[in-house]
C-alpha positions as a Markdown table, in Angstrom:
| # | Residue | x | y | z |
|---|---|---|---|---|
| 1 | Unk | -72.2 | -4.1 | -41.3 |
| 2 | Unk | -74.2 | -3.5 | -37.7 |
| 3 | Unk | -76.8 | -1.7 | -36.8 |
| 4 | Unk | -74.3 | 1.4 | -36.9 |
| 5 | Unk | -74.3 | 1.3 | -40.2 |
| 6 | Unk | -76.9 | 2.3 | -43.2 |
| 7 | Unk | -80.3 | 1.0 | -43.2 |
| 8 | Unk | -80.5 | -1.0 | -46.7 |
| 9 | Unk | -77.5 | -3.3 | -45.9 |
| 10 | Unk | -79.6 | -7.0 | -46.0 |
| 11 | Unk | -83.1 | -5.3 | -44.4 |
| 12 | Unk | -81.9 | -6.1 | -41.0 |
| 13 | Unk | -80.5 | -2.4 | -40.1 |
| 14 | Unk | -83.9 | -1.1 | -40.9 |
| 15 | Unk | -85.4 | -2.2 | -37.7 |
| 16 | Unk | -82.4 | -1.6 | -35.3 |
| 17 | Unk | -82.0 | 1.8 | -36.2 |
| 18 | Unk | -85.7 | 2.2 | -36.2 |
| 19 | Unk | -85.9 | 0.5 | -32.4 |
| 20 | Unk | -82.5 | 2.8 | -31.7 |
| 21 | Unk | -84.6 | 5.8 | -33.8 |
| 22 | Unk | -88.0 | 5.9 | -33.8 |
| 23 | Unk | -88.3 | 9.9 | -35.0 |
| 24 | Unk | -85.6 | 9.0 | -38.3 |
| 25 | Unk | -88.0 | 5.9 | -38.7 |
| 26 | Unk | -91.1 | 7.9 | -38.5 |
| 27 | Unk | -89.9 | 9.5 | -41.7 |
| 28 | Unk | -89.7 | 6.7 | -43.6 |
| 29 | Unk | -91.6 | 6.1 | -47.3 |
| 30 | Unk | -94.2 | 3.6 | -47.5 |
| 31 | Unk | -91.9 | 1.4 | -49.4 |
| 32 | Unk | -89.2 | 1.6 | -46.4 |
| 33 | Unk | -92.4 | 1.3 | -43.9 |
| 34 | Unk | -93.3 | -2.0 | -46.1 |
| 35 | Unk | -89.8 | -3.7 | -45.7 |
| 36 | Unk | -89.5 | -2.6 | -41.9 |
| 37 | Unk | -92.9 | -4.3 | -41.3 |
| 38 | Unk | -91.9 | -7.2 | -43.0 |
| 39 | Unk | -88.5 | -7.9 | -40.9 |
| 40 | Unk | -90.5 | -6.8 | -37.7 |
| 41 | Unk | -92.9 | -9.4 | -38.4 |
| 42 | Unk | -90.4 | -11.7 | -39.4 |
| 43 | Unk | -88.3 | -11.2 | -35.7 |
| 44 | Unk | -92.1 | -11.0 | -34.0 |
| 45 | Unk | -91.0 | -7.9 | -32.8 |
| 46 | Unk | -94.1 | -6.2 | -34.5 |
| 47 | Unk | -95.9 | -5.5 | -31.5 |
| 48 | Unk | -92.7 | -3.6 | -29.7 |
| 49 | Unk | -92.3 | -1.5 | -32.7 |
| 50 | Unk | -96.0 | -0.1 | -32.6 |
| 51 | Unk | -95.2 | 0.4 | -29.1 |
| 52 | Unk | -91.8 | 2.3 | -29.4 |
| 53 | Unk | -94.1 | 4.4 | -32.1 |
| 54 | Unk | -96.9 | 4.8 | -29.6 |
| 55 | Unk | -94.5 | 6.1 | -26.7 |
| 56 | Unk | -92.6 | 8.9 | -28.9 |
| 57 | Unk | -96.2 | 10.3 | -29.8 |
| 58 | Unk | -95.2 | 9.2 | -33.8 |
| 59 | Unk | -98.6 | 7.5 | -34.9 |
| 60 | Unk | -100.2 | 10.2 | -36.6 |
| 61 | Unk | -96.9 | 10.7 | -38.8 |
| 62 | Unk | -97.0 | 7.2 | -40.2 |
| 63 | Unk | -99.0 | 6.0 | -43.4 |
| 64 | Unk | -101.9 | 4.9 | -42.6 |
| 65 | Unk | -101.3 | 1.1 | -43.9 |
| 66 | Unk | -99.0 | 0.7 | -41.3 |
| 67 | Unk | -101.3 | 2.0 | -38.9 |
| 68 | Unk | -103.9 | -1.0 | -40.1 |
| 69 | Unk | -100.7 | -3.1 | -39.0 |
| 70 | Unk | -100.4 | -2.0 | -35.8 |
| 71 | Unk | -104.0 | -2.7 | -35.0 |
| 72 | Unk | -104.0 | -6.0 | -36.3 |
| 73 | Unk | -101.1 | -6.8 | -34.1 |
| 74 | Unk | -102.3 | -4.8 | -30.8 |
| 75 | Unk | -105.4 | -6.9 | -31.0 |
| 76 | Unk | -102.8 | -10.3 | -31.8 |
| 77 | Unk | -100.7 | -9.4 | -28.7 |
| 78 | Unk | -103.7 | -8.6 | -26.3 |
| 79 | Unk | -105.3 | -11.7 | -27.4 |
| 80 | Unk | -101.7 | -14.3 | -26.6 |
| 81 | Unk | -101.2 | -12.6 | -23.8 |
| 82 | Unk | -105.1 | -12.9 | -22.3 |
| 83 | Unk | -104.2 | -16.5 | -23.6 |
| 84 | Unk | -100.9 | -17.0 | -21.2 |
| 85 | Unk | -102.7 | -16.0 | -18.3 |
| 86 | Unk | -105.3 | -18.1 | -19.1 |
| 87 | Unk | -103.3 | -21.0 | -19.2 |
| 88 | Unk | -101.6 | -19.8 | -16.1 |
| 89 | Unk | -105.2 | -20.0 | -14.5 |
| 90 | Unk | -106.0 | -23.8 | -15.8 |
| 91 | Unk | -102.4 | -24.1 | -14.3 |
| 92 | Unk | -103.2 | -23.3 | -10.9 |
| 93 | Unk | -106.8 | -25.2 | -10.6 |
| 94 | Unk | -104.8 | -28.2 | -11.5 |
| 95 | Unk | -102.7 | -27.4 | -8.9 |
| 96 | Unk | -105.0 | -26.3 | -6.1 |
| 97 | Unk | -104.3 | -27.9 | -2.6 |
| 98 | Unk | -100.6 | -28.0 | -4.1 |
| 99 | Unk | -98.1 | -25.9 | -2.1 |
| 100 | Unk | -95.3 | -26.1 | -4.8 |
| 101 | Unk | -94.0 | -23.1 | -5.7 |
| 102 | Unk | -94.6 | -21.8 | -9.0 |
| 103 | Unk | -91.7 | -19.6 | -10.8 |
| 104 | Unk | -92.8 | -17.9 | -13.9 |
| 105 | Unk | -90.3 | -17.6 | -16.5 |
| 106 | Unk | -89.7 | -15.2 | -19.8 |
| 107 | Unk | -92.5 | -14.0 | -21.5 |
| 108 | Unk | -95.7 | -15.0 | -18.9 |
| 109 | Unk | -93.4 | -13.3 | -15.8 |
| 110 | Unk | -93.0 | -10.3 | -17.9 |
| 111 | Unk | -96.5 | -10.2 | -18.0 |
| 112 | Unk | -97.5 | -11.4 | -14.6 |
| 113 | Unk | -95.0 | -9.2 | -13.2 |
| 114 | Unk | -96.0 | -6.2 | -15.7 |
| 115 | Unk | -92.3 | -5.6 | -16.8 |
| 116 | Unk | -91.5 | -3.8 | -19.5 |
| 117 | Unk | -90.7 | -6.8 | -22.2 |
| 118 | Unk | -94.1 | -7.8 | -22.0 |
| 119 | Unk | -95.1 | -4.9 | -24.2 |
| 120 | Unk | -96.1 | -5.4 | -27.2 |
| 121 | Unk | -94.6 | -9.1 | -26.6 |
| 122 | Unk | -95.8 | -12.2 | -28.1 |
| 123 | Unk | -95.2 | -15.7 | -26.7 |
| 124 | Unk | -96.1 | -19.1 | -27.6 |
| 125 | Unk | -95.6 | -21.1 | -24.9 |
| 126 | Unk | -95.6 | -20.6 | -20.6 |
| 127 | Unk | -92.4 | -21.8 | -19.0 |
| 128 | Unk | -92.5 | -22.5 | -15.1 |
| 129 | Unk | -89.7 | -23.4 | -12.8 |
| 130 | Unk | -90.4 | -25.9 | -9.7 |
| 131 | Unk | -88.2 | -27.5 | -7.3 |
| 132 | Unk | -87.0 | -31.0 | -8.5 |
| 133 | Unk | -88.5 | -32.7 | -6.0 |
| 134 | Unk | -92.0 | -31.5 | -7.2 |
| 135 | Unk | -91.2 | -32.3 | -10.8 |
| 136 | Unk | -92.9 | -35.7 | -11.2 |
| 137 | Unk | -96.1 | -34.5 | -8.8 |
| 138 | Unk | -96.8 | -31.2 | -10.9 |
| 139 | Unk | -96.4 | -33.4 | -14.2 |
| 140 | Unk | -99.0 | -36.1 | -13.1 |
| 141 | Unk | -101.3 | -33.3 | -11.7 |
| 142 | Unk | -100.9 | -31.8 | -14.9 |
| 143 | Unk | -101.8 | -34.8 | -17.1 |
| 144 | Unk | -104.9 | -35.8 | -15.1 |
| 145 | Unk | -106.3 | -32.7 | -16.2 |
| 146 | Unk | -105.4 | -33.0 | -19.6 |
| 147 | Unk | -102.7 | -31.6 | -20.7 |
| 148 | Unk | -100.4 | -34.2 | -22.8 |
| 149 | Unk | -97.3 | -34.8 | -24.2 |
| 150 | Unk | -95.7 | -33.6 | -27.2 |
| 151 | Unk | -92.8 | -35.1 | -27.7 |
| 152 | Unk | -93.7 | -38.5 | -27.9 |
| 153 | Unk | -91.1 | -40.4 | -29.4 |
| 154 | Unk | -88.8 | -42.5 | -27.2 |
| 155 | Unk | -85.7 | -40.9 | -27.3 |
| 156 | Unk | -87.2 | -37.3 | -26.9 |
| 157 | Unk | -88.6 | -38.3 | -23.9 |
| 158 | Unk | -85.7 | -40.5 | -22.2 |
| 159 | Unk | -83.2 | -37.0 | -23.7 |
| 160 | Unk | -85.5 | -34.3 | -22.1 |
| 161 | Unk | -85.9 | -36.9 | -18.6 |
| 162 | Unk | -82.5 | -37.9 | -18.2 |
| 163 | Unk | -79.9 | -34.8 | -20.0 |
| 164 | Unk | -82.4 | -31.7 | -19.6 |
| 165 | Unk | -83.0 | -29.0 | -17.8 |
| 166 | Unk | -87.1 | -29.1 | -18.4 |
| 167 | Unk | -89.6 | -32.3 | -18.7 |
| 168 | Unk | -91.1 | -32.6 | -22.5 |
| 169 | Unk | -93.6 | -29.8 | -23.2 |
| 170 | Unk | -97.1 | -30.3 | -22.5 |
| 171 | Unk | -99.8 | -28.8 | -24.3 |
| 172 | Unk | -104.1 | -29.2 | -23.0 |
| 173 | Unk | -105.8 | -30.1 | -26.6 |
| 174 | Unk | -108.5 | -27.3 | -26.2 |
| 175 | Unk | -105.6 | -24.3 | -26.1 |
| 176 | Unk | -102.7 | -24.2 | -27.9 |
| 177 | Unk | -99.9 | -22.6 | -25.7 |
| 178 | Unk | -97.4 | -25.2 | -25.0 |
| 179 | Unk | -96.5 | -25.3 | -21.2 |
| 180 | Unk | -92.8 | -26.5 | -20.6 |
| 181 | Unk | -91.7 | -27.3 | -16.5 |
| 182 | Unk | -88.3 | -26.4 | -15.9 |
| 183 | Unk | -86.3 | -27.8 | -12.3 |
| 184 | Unk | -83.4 | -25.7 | -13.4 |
| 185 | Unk | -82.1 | -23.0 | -16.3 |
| 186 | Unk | -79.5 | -25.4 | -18.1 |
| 187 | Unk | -79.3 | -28.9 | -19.2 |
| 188 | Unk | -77.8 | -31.1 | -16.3 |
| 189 | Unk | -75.0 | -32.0 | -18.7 |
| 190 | Unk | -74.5 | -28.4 | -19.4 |
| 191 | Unk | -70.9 | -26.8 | -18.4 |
| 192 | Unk | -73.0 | -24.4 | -16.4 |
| 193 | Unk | -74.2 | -25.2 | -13.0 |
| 194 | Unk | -76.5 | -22.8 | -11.6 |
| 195 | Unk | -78.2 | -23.5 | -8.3 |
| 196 | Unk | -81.9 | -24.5 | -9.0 |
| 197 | Unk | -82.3 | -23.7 | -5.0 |
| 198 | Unk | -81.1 | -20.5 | -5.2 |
| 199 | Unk | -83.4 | -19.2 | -8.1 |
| 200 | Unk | -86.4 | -20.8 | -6.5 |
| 201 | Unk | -85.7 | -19.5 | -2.7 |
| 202 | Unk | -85.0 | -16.0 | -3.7 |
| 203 | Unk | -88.0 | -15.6 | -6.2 |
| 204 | Unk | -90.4 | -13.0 | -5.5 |
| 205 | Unk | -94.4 | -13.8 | -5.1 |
| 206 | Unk | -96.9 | -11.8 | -7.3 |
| 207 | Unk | -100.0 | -10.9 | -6.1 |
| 208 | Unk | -101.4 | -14.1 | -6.0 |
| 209 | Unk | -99.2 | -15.6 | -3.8 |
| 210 | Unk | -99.1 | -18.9 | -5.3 |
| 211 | Unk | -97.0 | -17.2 | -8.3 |
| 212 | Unk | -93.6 | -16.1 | -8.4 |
| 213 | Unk | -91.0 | -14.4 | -10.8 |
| 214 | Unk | -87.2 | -14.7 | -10.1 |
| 215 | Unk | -85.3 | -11.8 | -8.5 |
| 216 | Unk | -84.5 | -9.0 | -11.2 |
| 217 | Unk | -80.5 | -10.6 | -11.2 |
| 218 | Unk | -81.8 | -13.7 | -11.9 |
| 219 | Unk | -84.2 | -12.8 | -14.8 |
| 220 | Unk | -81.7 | -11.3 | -16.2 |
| 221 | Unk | -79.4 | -14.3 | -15.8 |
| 222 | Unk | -82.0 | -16.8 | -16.8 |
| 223 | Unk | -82.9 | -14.5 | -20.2 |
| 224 | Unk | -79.1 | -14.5 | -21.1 |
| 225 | Unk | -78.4 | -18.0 | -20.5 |
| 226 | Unk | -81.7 | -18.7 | -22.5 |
| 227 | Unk | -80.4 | -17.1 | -25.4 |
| 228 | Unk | -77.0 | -17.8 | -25.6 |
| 229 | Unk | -76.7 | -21.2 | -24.5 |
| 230 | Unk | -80.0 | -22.7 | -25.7 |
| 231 | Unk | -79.1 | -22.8 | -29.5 |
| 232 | Unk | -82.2 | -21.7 | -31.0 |
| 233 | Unk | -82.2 | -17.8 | -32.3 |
| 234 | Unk | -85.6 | -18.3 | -33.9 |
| 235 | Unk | -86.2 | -15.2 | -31.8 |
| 236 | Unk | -83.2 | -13.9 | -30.7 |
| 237 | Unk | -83.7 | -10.3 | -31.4 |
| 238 | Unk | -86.8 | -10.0 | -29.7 |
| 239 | Unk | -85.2 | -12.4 | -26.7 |
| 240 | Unk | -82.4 | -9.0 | -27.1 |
| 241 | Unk | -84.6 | -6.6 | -26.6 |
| 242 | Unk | -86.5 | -8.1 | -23.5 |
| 243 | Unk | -83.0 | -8.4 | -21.9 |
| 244 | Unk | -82.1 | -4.6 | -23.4 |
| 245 | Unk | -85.3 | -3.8 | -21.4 |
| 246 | Unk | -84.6 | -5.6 | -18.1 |
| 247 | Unk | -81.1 | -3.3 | -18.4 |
| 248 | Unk | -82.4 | -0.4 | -18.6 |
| 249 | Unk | -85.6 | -0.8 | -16.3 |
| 250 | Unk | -83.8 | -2.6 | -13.3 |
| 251 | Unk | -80.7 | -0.3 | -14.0 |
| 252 | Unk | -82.4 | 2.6 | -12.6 |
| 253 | Unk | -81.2 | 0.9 | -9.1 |
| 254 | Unk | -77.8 | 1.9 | -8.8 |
| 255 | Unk | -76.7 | -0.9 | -6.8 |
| 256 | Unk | -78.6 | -3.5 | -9.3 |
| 257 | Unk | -75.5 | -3.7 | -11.7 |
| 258 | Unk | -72.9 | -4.8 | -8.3 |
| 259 | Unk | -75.6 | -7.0 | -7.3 |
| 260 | Unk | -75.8 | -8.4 | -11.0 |
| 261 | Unk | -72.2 | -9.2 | -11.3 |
| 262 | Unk | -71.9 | -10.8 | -7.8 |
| 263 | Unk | -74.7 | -12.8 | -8.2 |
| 264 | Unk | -73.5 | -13.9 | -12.0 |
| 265 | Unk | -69.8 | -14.7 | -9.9 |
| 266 | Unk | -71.8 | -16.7 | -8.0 |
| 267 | Unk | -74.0 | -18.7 | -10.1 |
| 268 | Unk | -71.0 | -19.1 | -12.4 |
| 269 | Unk | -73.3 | -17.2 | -15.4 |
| 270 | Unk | -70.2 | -14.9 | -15.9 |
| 271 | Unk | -70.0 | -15.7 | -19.8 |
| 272 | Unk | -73.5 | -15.5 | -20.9 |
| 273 | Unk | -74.3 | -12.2 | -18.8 |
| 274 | Unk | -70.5 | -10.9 | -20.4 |
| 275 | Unk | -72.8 | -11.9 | -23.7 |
| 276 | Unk | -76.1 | -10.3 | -23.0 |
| 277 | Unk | -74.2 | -6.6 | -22.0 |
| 278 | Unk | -72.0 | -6.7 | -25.1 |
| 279 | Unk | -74.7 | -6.8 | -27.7 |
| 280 | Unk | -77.2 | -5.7 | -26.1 |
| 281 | Unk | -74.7 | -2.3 | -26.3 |
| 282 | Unk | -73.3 | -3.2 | -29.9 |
| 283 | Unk | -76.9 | -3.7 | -31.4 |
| 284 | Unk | -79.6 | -1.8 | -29.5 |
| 285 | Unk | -77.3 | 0.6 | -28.0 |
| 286 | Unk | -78.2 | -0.1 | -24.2 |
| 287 | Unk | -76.8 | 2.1 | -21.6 |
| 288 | Unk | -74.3 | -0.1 | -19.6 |
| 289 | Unk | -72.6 | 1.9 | -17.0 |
| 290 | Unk | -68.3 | 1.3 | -17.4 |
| 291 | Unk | -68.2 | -0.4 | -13.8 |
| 292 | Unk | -70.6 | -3.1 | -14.6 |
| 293 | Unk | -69.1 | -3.2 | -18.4 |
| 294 | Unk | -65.4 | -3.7 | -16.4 |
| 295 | Unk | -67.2 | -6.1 | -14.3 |
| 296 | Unk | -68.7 | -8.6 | -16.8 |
| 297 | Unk | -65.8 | -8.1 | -18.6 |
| 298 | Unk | -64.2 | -11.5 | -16.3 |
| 299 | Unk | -66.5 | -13.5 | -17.8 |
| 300 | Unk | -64.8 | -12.4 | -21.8 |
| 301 | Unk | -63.5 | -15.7 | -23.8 |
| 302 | Unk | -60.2 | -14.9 | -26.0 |
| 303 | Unk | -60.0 | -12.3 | -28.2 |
| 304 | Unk | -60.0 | -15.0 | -31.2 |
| 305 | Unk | -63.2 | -16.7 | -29.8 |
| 306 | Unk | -64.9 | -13.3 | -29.5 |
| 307 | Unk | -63.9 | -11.7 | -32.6 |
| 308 | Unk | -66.2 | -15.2 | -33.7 |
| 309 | Unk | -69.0 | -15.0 | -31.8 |
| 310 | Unk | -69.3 | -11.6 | -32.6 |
| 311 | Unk | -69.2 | -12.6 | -36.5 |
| 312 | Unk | -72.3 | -15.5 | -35.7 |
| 313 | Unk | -74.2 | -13.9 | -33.1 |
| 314 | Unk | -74.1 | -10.5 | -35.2 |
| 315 | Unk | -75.2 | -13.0 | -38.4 |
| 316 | Unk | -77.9 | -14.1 | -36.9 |
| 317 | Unk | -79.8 | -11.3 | -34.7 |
| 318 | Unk | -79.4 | -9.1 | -37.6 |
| 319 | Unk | -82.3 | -9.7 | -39.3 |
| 320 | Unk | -82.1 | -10.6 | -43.2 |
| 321 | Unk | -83.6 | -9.4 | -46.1 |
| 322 | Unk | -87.4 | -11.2 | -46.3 |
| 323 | Unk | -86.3 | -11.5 | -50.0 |
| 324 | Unk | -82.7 | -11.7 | -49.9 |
| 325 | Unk | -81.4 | -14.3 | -47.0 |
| 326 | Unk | -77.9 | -14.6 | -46.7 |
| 327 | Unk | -76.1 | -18.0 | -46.7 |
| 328 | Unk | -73.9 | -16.8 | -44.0 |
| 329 | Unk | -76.8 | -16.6 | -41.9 |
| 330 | Unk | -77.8 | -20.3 | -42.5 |
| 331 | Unk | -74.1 | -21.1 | -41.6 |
| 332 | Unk | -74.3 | -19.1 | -38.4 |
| 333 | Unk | -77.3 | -20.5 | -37.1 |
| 334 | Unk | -75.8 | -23.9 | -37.1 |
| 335 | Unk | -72.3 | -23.1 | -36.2 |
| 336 | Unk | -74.2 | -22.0 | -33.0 |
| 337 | Unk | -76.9 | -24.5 | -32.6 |
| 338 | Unk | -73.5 | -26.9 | -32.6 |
| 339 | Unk | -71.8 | -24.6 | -30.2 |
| 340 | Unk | -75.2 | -24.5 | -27.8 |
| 341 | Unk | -74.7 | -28.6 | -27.6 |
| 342 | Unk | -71.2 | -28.9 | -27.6 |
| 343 | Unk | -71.4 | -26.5 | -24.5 |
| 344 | Unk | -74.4 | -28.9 | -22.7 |
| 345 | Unk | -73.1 | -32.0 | -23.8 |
| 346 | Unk | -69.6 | -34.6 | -23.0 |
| 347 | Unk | -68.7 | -35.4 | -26.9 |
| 348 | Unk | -69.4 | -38.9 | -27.1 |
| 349 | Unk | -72.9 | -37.6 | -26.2 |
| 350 | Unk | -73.1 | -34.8 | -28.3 |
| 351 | Unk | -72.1 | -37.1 | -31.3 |
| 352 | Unk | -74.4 | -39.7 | -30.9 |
| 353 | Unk | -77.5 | -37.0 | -30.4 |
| 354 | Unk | -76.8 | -34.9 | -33.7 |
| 355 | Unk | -76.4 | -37.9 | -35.6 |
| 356 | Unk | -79.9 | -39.3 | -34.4 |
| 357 | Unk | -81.5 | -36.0 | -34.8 |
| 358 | Unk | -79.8 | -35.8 | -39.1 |
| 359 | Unk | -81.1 | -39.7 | -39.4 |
| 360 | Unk | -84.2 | -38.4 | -37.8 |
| 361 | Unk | -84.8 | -35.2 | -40.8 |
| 362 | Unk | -83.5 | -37.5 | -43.4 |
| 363 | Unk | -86.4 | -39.9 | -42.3 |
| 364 | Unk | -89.1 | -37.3 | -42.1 |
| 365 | Unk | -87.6 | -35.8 | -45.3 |
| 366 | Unk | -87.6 | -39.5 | -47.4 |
| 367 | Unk | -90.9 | -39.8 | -46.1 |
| 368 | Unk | -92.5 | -36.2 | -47.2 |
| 369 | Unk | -90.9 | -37.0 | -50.6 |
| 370 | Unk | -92.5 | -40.5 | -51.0 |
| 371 | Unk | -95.8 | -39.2 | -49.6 |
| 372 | Unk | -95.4 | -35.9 | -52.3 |
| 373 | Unk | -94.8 | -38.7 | -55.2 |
| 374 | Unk | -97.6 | -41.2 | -54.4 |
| 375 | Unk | -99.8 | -37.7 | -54.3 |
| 376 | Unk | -99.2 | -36.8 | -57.8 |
């Protein structure tokens, strides 16, 4: 069942009809309002749905422990976000002298940019894209200021140097945001080939000139490629709705859904926008005018494939029950976490790097069972 369907299903339906709904939502019990917090905090979409409330004038119909809620996470969400940019500052006085360009990406553009994801948004980590060439300059300036390494181990660092599409995350040990440097939006094994160049020459400065967000085609681009093609759906609902939002906000520009389609042609990001408009439609119910629905439509795999990724991707951006999660879901997420490297790796590769990440947890996992033992 989608988000079409009742609200008591698995707990999921309850927040996509009540993003899709707010007034029906408003209405809702304090034993309704008590699961629907729970998923929203559980998708962090919390903050977006005390902002959905807060736009349709709703507030002072809802009980007023789930007012308490939205406080708490109003003050959560300012205080992130006051972090990213922040960060973002320490950034830049590393940086100063430095003419590389700095492209924010996801969550710190949206609020950079003052875009309508960042509402309500909450982000853990600020991603920046730079030209290649300045990769290794940016990271040493970077590091002299303290910022270090997470991934420390051998083979994370000679897999995110050599196969990836960002350096290992850095995080400064007096903050805790990570910060991960992108040169491009996919892994350089990855069946899709974007042109790095392209994003970076045709991003747009922010006020302070030394910042800049991509184009509103490529944000969109980079946000559906992010989702469908990085594996992880930790966050996939709420990485729905900033891409719902980008629809309907640059949308209002008629000739921003041609412009979207050509420059997806052209950037050969044809499937994952084809993705990004189908359930972004099927789940959230955003407005996708029939011309740019017949346009992405190129980009469609077989009927078999689909009817498939509609069964995982619906399995996991459906939220489960906090109580009641569904094996299926379990099943989905790794079907697609497989998918996501099978896609952005040759096979001989891809073999070799799942088996060294399963003798990697069976490691850890021996080890937190000895350490558990010799505790007791």
């Amino acid at each position: 069942m989608t988000a079409h369907g009742r609200m008591d299903n698995y707990g999921g339906d309850i927040l996509l009809v009540a993003l899709r709904d707010p007034v029906h939502a408003a209405g809702l019990g304090v034993e309704a309002w008590d699961l629907l917090l729970r998923v929203a905090r559980q998708t962090r979409l919390l903050g977006r749905l005390a902002v959905v409330m807060d736009d349709m004038g709703l507030t002072s119909q809802l009980p007023a422990r789930v007012l308490d809620h939205f406080a708490a996470i109003r003050v959560f969400v300012s205080w992130r976000q006051q972090a990213a940019r922040w960060e973002i500052n320490r950034i830049l006085a590393a940086l100063q002298g430095s003419e590389v360009p700095l492209v924010l990406l996801k969550g710190s553009a949206y609020i950079l940019a003052d875009l309508p994801p960042a509402r309500g948004r909450l982000l853990s980590d600020v991603d920046l894209l730079v030209p290649a060439a300045s990769l290794e300059g940016v990271e040493k300036s970077l590091l002299v200021n303290g910022w270090v390494s997470v991934k420390l181990e051998g083979y994370d660092q000679r897999y995110y140097r050599t196969w990836m599409h960002e350096l290992p995350p850095l995080r400064h040990p007096e903050r805790g945001l990570e910060v991960d440097i992108h040169h491009t939006i996919s892994p350089l094994t990855s069946r899709l080939n974007p042109d790095p160049e392209k994003l970076v020459r045709d991003s747009i400065p922010l006020a302070d000139g030394r910042l800049l967000v991509l184009q509103p085609v490529d944000m969109v681009l980079h946000s559906a490629v992010h989702l469908f093609y990085d594996g992880e759906f930790i966050n996939g609902l709420r990485d729905l709705v900033d891409l719902a939002d980008l629809f309907s906000y640059f949308g209002k520009r008629a000739a921003f859904w041609d412009e979207l389609v050509g420059r997806a042609d052209m950037q050969d990001l044809m499937r994952p926008l084809f993705y990004a408009t189908r359930y972004a439609h099927r789940l959230l119910g955003t407005d996708i005018p029939a011309a740019a629905m017949a346009g992405v439509g190129q980009g469609s795999p077989s009927r078999l494939s689909l009817l498939f990724m509609d069964f995982l991707v619906e399995s996991v951006l459906i939220p489960d029950h906090p109580d009641f999660p569904r094996r299926r879901t379990s099943i989905a997420q790794w079907l697609l976490y497989v998918r996501s490297h099978w896609l952005r790796m040759p096979p001989g590769m891809l073999i070799r790097h799942l088996a060294r990440k399963q003798l990697m947890r069976w490691r850890k996992r021996k080890t937190t069972t000895i350490a558990s033992a010799q505790g007791n």
